[in-house]
N, C-alpha and C positions, 0 to 999 in steps of 0.2 A: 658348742664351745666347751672347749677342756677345763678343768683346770688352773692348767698351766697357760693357757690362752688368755685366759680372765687375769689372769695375777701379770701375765705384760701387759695389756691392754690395760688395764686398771693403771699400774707406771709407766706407762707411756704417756697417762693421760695427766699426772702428776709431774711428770718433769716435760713439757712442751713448755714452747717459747712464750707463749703469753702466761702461760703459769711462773716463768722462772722472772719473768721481767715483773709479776707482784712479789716473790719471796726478794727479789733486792729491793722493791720500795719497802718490804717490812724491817728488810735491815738497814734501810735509810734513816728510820723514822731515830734508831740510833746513834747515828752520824750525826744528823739536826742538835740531836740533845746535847752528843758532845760538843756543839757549836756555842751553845748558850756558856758554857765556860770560858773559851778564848776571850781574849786581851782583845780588845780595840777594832779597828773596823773589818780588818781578816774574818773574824767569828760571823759577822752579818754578812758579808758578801759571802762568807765558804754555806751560810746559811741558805742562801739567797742561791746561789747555785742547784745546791741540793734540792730543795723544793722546785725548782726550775727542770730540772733532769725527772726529778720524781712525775709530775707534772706530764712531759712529754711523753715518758714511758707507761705514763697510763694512758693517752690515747692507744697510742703502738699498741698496748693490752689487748686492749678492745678490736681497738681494728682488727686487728689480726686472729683472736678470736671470732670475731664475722665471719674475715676471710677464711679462714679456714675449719670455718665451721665445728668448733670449741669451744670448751666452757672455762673461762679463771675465774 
């Protein structure tokens, strides 16, 4: 292996689909936070969402990690 083989293979392996669905839960985890400041019951449902979405796409993580034999 080259190189230049190692250095795509290495980012390839850095932006695949169960790696890219952990960097949005880590940018989630900022969205949540801003939830703690809204007004009234909006801020807990938009909270309650987010954790909810967060939630699902970590199974997807994993599964899909398995399936396609990956690591996030």
């Amino acid at each position: 292996m080259t190189i230049k083989e190692a250095h795509v293979s290495k980012r390839s392996a850095v932006f695949n689909l169960p790696n890219i669905l952990t960097y949005g839960r880590i940018l989630a985890v900022a969205a949540l936070v801003g939830t703690f400041f809204m007004k009234g019951d909006v801020g807990h449902w938009t909270a309650l969402a987010i954790f909810a979405v967060a939630g699902i796409t970590d199974f997807f993580d994993g599964y899909l990690a398995r399936v396609m034999e990956q690591q996030s």
